[in-house]
N, C-alpha and C positions, 0 to 999 in steps of 0.2 A: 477877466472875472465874468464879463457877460456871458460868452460862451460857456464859463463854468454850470454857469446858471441856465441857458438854452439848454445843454444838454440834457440836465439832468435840474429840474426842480425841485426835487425831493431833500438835496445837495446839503450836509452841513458844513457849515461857515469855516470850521475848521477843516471840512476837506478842501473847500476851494482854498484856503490859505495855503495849505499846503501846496495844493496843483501852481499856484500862482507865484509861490518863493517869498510870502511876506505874512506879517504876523497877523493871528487872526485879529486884533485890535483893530489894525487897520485895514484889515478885511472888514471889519462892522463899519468904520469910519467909511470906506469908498459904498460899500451896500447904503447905508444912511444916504448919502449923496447920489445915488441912484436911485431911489426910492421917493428922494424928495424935489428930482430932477423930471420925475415921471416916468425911468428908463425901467423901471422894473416895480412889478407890485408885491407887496407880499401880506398870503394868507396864511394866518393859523390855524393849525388844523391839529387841534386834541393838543400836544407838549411840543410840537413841532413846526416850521415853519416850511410854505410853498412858497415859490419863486416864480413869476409870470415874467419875462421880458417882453416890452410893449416892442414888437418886432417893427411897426411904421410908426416908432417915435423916429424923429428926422435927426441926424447925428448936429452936434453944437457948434465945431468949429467952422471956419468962416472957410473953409479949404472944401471941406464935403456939405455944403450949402445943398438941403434939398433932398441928400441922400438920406435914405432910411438903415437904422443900423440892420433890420433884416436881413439887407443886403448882405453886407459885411459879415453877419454871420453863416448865410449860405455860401458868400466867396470860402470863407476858411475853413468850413465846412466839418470834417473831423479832423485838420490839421492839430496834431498834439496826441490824439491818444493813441492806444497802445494798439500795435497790431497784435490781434485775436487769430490771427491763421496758422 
């Protein structure tokens, strides 16, 4: 989901649901939880919402201690979309 949201800001909830395989419901429930975790800020902007990922929020588990999800999402980089050539 973060990636969905790195990529592409602009993103509605129900494309990332799609992109991701789960309903948008729980698409709003994990957004909610990132939101209120610090992983991601969101502006409204006129009927629509923006999507910031805080790129040096530090990831939670006790395993990547330290690391930044920025990281993580340059490792994976465009892994997932569609080749354009």
């Amino acid at each position: 989901m973060l990636l969905c949201l790195a990529r592409d800001p602009n993103v509605r909830l129900r494309d990332v649901a799609s992109a991701v395989g789960i309903t948008e419901r729980a698409t709003q429930r994990i957004l909610a939880d990132l939101v209120d975790a610090g992983y991601v800020r969101r502006v409204r902007i006129g009927r629509r919402n923006q999507y910031e990922v805080d790129r040096g929020h530090a990831m939670r588990h006790t395993a990547q201690a330290g690391q930044e999800i920025g990281a993580l999402i340059d490792l994976l980089g465009d892994a997932g979309q569609p080749d354009t050539a």
